[in-house]
TORLUM-598640 format. One record per residue (C-alpha): x negated, y, z negated; residue number from 1; residue in three letters. Coordinates in steps of 0.02 Angstrom, whole numbers, padded with zeros to 5 digits. Example, Ala and Ser with C-alpha at 12.3 -4.5 7.8 and 13.67 -1.06 7.14 Angstrom:
2
<node><c1>-00615</c1><c2>-00225</c2><c3>-00390</c3><seq>1</seq><type>Ala</type></node>
<node><c1>-00684</c1><c2>-00053</c2><c3>-00357</c3><seq>2</seq><type>Ser</type></node>
This chain:
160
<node><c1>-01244</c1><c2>-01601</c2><c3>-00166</c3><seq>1</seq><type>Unk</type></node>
<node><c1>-01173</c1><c2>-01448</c2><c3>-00107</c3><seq>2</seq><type>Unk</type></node>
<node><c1>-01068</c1><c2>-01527</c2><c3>00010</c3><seq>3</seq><type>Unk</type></node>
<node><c1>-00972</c1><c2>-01650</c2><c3>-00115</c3><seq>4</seq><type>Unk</type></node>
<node><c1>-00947</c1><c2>-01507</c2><c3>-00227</c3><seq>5</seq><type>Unk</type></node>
<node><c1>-00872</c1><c2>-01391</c2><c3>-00091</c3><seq>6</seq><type>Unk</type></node>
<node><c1>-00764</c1><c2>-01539</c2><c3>-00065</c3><seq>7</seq><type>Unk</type></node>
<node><c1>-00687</c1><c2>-01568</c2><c3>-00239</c3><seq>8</seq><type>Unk</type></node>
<node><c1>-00662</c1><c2>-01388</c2><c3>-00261</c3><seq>9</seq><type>Unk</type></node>
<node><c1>-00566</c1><c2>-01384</c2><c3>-00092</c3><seq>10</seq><type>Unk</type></node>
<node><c1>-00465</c1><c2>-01518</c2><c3>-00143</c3><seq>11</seq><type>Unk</type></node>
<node><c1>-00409</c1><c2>-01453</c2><c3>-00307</c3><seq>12</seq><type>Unk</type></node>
<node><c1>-00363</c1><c2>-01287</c2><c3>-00217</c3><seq>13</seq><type>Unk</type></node>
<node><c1>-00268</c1><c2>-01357</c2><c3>-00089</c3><seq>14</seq><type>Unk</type></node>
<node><c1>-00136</c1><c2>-01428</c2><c3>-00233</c3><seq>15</seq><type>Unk</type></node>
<node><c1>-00140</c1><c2>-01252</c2><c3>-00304</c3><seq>16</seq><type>Unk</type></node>
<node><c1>-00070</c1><c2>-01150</c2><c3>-00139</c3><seq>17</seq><type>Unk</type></node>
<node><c1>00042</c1><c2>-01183</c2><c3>-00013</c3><seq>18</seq><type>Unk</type></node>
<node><c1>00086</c1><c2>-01056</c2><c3>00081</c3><seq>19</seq><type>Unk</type></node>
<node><c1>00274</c1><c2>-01037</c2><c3>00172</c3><seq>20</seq><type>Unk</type></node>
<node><c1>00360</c1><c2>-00897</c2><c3>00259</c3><seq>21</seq><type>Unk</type></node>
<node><c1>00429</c1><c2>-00751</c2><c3>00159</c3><seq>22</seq><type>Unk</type></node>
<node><c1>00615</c1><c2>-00785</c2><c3>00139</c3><seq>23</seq><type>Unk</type></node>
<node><c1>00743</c1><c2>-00654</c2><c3>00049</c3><seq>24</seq><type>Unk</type></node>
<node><c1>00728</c1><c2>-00650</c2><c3>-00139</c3><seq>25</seq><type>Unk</type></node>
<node><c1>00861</c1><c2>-00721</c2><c3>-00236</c3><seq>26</seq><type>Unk</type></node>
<node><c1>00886</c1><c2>-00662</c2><c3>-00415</c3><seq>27</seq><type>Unk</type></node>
<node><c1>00769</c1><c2>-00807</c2><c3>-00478</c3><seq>28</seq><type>Unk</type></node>
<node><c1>00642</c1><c2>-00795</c2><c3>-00353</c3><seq>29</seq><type>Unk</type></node>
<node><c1>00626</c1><c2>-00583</c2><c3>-00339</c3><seq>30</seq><type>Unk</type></node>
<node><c1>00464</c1><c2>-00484</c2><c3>-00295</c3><seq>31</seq><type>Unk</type></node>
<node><c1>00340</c1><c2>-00439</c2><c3>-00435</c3><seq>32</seq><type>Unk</type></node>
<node><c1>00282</c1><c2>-00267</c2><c3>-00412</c3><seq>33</seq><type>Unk</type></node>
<node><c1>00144</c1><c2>-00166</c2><c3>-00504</c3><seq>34</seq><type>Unk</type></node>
<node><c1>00098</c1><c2>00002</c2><c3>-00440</c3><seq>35</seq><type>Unk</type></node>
<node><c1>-00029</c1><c2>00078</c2><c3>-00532</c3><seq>36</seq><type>Unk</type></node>
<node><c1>-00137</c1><c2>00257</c2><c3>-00503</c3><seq>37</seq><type>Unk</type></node>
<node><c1>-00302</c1><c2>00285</c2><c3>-00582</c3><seq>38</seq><type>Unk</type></node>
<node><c1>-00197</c1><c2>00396</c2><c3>-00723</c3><seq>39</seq><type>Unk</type></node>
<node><c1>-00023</c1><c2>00315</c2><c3>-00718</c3><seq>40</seq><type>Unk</type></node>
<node><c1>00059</c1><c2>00151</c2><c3>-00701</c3><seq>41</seq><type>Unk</type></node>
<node><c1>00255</c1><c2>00176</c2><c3>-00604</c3><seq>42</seq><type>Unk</type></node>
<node><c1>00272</c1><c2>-00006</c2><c3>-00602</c3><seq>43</seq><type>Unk</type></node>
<node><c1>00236</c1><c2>-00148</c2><c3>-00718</c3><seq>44</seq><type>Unk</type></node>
<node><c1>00297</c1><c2>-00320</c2><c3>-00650</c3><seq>45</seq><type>Unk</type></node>
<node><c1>00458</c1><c2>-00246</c2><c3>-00605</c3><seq>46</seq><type>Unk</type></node>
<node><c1>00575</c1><c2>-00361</c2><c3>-00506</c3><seq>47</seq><type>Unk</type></node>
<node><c1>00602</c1><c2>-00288</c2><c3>-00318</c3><seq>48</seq><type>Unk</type></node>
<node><c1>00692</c1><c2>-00363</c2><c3>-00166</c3><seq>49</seq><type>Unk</type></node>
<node><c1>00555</c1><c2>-00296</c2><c3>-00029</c3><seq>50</seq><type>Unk</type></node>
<node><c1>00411</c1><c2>-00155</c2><c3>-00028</c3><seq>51</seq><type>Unk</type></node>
<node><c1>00352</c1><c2>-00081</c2><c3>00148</c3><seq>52</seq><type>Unk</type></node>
<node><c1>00190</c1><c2>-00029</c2><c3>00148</c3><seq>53</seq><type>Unk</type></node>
<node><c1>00078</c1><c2>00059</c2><c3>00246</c3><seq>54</seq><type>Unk</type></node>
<node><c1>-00079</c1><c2>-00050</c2><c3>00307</c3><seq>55</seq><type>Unk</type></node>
<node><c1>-00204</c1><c2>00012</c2><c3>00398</c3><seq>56</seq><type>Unk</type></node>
<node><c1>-00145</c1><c2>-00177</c2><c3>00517</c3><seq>57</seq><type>Unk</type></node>
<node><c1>00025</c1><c2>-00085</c2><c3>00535</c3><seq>58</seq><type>Unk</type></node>
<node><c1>00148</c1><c2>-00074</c2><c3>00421</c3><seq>59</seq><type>Unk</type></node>
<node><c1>00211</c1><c2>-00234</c2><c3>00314</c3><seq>60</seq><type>Unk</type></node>
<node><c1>00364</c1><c2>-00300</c2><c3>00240</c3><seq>61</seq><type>Unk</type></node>
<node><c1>00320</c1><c2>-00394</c2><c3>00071</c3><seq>62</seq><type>Unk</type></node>
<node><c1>00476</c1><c2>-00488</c2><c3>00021</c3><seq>63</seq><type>Unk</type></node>
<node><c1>00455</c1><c2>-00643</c2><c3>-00105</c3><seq>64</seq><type>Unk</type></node>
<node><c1>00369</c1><c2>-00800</c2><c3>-00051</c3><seq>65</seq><type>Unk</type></node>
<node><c1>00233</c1><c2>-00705</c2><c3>00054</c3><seq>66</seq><type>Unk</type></node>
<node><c1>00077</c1><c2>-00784</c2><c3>00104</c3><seq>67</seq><type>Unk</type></node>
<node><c1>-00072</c1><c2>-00710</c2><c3>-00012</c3><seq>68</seq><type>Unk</type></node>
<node><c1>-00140</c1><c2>-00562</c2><c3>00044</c3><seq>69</seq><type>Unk</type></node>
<node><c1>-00261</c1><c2>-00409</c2><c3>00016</c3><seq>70</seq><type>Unk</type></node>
<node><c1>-00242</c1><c2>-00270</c2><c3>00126</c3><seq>71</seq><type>Unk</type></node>
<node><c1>-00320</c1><c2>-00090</c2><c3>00142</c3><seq>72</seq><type>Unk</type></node>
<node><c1>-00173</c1><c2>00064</c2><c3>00127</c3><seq>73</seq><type>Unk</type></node>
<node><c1>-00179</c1><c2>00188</c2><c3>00257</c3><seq>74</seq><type>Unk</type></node>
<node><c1>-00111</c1><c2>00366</c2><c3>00241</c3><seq>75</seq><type>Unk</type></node>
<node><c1>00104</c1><c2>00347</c2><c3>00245</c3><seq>76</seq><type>Unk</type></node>
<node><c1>00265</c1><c2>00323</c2><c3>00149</c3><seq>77</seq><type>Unk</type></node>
<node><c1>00264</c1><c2>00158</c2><c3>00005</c3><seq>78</seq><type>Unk</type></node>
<node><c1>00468</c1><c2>00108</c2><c3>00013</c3><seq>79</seq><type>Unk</type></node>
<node><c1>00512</c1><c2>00019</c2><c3>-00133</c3><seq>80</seq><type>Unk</type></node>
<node><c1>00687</c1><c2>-00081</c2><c3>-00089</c3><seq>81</seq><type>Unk</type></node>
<node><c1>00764</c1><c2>-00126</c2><c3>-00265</c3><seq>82</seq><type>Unk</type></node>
<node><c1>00869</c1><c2>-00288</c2><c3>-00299</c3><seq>83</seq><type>Unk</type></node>
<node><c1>01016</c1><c2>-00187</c2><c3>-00291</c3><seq>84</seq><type>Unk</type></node>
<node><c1>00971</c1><c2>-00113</c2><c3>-00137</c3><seq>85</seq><type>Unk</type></node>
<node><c1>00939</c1><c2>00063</c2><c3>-00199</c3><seq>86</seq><type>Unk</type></node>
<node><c1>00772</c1><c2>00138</c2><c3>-00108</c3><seq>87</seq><type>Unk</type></node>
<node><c1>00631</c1><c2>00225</c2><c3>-00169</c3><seq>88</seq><type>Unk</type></node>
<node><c1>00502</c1><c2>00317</c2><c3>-00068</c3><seq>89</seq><type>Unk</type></node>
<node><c1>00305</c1><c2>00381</c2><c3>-00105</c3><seq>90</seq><type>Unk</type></node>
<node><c1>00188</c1><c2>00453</c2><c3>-00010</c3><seq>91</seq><type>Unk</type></node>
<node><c1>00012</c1><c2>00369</c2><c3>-00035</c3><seq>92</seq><type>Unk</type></node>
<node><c1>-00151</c1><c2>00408</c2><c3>00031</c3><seq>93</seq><type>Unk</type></node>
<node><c1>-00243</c1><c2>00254</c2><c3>00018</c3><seq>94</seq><type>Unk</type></node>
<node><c1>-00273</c1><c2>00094</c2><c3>-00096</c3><seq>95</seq><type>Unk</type></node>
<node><c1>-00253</c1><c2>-00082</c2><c3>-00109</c3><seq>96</seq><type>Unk</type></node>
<node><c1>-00107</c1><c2>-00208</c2><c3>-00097</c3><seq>97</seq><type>Unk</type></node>
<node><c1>-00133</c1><c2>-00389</c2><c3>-00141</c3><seq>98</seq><type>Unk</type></node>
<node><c1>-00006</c1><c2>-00499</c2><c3>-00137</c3><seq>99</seq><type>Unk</type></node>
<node><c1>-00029</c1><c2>-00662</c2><c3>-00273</c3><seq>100</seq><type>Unk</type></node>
<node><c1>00042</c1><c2>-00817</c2><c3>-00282</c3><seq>101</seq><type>Unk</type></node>
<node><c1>00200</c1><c2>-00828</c2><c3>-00400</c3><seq>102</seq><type>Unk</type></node>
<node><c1>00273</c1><c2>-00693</c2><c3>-00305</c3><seq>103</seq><type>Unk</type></node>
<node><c1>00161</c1><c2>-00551</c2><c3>-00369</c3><seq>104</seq><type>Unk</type></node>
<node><c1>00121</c1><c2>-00385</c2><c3>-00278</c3><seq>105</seq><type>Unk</type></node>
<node><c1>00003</c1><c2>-00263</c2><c3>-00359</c3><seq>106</seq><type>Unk</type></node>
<node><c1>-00036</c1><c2>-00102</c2><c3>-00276</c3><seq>107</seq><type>Unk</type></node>
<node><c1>-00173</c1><c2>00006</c2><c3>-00327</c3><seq>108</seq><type>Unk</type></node>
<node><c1>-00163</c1><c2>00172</c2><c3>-00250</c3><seq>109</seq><type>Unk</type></node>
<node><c1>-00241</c1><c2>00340</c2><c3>-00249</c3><seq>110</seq><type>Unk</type></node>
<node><c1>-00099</c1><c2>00442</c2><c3>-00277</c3><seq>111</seq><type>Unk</type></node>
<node><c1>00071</c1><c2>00439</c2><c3>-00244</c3><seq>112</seq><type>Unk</type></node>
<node><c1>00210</c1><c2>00562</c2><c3>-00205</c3><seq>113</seq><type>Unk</type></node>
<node><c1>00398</c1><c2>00586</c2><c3>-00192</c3><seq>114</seq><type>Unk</type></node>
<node><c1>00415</c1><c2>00648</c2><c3>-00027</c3><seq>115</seq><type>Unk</type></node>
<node><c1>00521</c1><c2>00795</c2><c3>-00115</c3><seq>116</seq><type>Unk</type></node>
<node><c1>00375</c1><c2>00847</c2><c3>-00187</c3><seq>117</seq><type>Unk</type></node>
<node><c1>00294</c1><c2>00933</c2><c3>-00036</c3><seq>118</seq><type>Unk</type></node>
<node><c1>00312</c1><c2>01083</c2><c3>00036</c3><seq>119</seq><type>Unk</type></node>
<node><c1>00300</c1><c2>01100</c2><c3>00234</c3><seq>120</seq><type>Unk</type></node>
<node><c1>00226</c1><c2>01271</c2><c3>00248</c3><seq>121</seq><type>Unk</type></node>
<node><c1>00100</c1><c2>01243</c2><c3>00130</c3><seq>122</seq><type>Unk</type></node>
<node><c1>00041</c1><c2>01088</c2><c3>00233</c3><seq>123</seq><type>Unk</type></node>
<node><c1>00050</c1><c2>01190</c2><c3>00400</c3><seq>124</seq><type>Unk</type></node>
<node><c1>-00079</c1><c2>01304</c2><c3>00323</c3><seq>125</seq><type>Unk</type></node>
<node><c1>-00177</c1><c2>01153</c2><c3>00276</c3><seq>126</seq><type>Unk</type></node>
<node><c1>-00181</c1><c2>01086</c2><c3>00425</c3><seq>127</seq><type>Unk</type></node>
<node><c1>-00244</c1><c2>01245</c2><c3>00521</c3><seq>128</seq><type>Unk</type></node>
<node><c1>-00381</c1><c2>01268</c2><c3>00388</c3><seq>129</seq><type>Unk</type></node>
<node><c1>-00459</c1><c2>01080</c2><c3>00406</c3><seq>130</seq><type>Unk</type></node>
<node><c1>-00441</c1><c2>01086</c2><c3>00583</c3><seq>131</seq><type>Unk</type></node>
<node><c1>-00571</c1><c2>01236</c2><c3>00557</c3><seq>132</seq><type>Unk</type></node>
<node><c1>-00665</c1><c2>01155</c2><c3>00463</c3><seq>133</seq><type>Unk</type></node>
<node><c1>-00665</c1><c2>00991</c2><c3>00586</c3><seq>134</seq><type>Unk</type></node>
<node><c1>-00766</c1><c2>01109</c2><c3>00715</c3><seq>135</seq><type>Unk</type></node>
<node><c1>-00873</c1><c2>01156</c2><c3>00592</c3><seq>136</seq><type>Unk</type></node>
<node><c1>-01073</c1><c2>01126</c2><c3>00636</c3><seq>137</seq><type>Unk</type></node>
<node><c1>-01099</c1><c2>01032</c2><c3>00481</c3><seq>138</seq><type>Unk</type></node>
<node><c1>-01080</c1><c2>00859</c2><c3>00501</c3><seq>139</seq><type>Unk</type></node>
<node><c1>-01009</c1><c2>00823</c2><c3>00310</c3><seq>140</seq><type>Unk</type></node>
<node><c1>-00894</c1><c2>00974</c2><c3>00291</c3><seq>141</seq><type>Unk</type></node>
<node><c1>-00837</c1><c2>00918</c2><c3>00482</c3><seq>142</seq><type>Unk</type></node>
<node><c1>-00809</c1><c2>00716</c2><c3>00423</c3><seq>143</seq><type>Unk</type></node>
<node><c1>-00710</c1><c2>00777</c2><c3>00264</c3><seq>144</seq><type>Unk</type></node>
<node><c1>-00593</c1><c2>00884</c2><c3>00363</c3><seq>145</seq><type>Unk</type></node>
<node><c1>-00568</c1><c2>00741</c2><c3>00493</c3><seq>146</seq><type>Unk</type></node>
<node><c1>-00531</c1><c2>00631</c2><c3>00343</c3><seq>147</seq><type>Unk</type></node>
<node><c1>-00409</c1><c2>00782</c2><c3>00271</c3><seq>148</seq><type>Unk</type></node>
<node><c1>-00319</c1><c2>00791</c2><c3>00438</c3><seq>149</seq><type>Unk</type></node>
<node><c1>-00271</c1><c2>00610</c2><c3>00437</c3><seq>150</seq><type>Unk</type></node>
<node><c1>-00200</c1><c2>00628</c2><c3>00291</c3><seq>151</seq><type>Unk</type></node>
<node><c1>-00123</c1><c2>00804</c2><c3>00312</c3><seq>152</seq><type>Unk</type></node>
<node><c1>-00039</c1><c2>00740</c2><c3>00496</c3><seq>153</seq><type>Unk</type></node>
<node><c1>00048</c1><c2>00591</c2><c3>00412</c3><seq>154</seq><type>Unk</type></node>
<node><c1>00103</c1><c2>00700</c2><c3>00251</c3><seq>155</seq><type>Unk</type></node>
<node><c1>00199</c1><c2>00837</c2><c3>00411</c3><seq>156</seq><type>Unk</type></node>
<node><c1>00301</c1><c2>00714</c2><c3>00461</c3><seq>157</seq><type>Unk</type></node>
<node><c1>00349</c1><c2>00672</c2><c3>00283</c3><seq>158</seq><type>Unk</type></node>
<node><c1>00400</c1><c2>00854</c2><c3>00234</c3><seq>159</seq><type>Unk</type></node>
<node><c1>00515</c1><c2>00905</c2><c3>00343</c3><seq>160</seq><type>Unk</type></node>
């Protein structure tokens, strides 16, 4: 029973997806892009050329036509390559990109930041104090500094 229903249900889906290598967008076939933080959306299904993200695989460049995906953000810069060519950069800490069929990319992230935003003595001092903290005894106040480091290493190289 089972397996005649996985069956029919595997045919059906194989008509729905094919998947093909990325190729560059054209005007009519352009990127789909929806960034959204937990208390602000910066894109709504706005038409890019490419977006480079920052996977904890490596980094990735989505272009149109891209095989579905979902992948897990690490700390690093989001660039944001507009049909025009024009680039915009944010710094993200973590989240979610999935990449849909019909050429849609939806990012979910954390936070983001224009790299302008930061200051790089502030993040020096930062750094020193979680890398205090790392040593620390405590095994939870020692984990959440690791986990601030990360983050805090990868933002340095940003705000230069």
């Amino acid at each position: 029973m089972f397996r005649q229903t996985f069956r029919q249900v595997a045919r059906q889906s194989s008509n729905v997806v094919r998947r093909s290598y990325a190729t560059e967008a054209s005007s009519s076939d352009a990127l789909k892009l929806s960034l959204a933080l937990p208390h602000q959306t910066l894109y709504s299904e706005s038409e890019v050329q490419q977006v480079n993200v920052p996977s904890i695989n490596g980094d990735l460049g989505i272009l149109a036509n891209h095989i579905p995906i979902v992948e897990q953000l690490r700390p690093g810069m989001l660039e944001i390559i507009s049909k025009g060519g024009e680039t915009e950069l944010y710094f993200v800490s973590g989240g979610i990109a999935t990449v849909q069929p019909g050429n849609k990319l939806t990012i979910s992230a954390i936070e983001a930041f224009k790299p302008e935003q930061f200051d790089a003595a502030e993040i020096k001092s930062l750094i020193a104090d979680a890398q205090k903290r790392a040593s620390s005894a405590d095994e939870v106040v020692a984990a959440e500094a690791t986990i601030e480091l990360e983050v805090l290493e990868v933002l340095q190289h940003v705000a230069k």
